[in-house]
N, C-alpha and C positions, 0 to 999 in steps of 0.2 A: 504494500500500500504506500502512495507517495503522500506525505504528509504534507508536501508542499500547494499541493492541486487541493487536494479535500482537510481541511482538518477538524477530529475528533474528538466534538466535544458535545454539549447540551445544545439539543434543536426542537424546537417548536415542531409538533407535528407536522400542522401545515407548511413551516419552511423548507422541512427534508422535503417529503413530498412534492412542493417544488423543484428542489431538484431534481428527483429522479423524474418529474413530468412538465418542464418548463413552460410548453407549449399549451396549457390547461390552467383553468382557473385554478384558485386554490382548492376548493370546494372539491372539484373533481382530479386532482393531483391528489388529495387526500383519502378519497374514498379507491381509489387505483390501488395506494401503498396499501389502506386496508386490507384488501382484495389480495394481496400480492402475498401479504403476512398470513390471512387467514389459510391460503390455500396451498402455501408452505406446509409440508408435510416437518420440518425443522426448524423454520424460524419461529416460532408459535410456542413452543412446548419453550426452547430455550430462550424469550424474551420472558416467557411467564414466570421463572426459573430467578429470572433477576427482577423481578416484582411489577411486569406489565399486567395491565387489564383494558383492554377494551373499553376507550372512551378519554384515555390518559392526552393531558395536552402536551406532554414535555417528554420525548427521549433522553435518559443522560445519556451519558460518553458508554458506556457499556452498553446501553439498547443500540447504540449506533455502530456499534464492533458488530453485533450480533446480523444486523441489515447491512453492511457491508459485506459480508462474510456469506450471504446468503445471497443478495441480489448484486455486488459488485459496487464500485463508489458510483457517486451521481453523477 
């Protein structure tokens, strides 16, 4: 991972999700990442693991290892 290009820290739901869907409002950037997380057969169990739930406004730095690690940076 190049920590130059993306760096890993605490992001707003809807801000990641902007990145990974620049071209989409936020609304629907966010419901995508949703989508993307729920139907992760891995990233799901192991965000829940570090104290995600469904409806969270804030990624830390560790929910964002775990989305990088699964879907690649933004």
């Amino acid at each position: 991972m190049n920590e130059e290009t993306f760096k890993v820290r605490a992001y707003g739901y809807g801000e990641l999700a902007q990145l990974y869907c620049p071209h989409v409002t936020k609304k629907s950037a966010s419901a995508q990442l949703h989508r993307w997380i729920n139907e992760s057969e891995t990233a799901l169990p192991r965000l829940e693991k570090l104290g995600y739930k469904s409806g969270i406004r804030l990624f830390t730095p560790a929910h964002v290892r775990v989305i990088i690690d699964e879907f690649g940076e933004p």
